[in-house]
N, C-alpha and C positions, 0 to 999 in steps of 0.2 A: 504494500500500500504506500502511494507515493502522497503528500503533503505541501504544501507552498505557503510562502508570509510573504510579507513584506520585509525586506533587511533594514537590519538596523544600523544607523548612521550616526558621527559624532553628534548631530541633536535632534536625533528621534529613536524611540527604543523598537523592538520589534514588533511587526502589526502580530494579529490576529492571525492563526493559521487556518488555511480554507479545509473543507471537507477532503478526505482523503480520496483518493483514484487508487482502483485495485487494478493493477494491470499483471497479467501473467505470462511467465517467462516463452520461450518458441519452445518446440519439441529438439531435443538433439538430432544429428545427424547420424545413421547408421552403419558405421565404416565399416563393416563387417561385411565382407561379401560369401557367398555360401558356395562349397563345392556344386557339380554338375549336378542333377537329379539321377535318381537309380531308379531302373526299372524294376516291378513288383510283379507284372502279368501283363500280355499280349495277347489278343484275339484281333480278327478280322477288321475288325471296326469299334476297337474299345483299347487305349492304351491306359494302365493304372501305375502311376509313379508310387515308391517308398514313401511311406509318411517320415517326416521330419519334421519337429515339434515345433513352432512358431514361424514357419514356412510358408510359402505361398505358392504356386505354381502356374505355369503361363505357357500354351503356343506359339507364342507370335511373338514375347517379351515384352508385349502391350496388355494386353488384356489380361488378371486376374484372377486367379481363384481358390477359396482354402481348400477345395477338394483334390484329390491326386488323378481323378476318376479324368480322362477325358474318354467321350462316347462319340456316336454318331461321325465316326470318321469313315474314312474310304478303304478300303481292301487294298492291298499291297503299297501302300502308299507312305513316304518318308515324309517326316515330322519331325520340329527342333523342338525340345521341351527346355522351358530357365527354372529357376526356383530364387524366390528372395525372401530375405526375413521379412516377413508382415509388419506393416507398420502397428505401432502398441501408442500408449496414453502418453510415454514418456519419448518414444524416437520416432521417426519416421521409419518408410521401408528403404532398407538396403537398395544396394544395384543389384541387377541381377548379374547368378554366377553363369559359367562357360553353359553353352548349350550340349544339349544332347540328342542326339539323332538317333531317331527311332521307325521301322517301319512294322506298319501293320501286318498280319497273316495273312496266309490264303484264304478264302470265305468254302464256305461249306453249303455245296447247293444241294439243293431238296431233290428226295426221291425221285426219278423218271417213274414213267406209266408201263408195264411190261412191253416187250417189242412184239414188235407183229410180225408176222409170217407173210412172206411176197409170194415166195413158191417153194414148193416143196416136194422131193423126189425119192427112190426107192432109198437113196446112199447120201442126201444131200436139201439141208434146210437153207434158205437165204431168207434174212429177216430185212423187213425196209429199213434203211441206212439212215441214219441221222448225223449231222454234221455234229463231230466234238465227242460222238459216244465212242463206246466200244462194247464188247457183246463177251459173253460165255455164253457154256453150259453145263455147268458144275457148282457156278458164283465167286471160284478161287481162280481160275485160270482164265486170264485174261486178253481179247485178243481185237485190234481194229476192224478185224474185218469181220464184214457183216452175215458173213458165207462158213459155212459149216460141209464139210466135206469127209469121204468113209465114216458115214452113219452105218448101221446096221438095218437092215430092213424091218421092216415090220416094228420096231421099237421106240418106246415114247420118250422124250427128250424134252426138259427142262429149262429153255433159254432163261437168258437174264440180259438185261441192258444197263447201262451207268454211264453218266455224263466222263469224260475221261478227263485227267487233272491237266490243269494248261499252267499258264503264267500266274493266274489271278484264284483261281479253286484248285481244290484237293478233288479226289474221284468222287461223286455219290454214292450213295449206300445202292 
């Protein structure tokens, strides 16, 4: 709480002092800057940083957040993560530390519909081809092409279809 008079002078004594002003101090600065973020868990489109306690964590080094959780990202895709000390009552937030580059998983697509049969002969099934699949008949052995050849005759046979793993997915179930 600050205070003011009037000074006093060889011939006058000190005035009256005015009503106090409460004025309060800035917050400090936070010179502490924080190692890289570590990573905790990867999926597809969800990357979750290490908690570290009075933390804050960021994609872009702009935007904020106390959560480590970032979601709704994109499949195979790289990403810088920062982290800075949160700003508190008493300091403001740090700089943020070194980034960290991260790239999301493969995504995991959803079951195909069984494959269909084109034509079919005494020794030999061909099922209609879909682009990106691949086919068995067994569910373990797996093979591009859509053509099945030395069948047995007269015998019933089990196909199976799955999307095949590219750049960006893993096989389907």
């Amino acid at each position: 709480t600050f205070y003011q008079r009037v000074a006093s002078t060889d011939t006058a004594p000190f005035g009256y002092s005015s009503e106090g002003v409460e004025i309060k101090t800035d917050k400090a600065e936070n010179g502490n800057t924080p190692p890289a973020p570590t990573v905790n868990s990867i999926t597809s489109n969800t990357i979750t940083l290490k908690v570290v306690v009075g933390c804050e964590y960021s994609k872009d080094g702009i935007n904020w957040q106390t959560s480590p959780v970032f979601s709704g990202l994109s499949i195979v895709t790289e990403y810088t993560f920062y982290m800075r000390y949160a700003e508190t009552e008493i300091s403001y937030a740090s700089d943020k530390g070194k980034g960290l580059v991260v790239k999301t998983d493969k995504g995991i697509p959803s079951t195909p519909s069984a494959p269909t049969v084109l034509e079919k002969m005494y020794n030999k099934v061909i099922l209609v081809a879909r682009e990106g699949y691949e086919y068995s008949r067994d569910g373990v052995n797996w093979q591009k092409s859509n053509i099945f050849t030395g069948l047995d005759s007269n015998t019933n046979y089990i196909f199976f279809c799955r999307m095949a793993e590219n750049d960006s997915y893993y096989a389907s179930a």
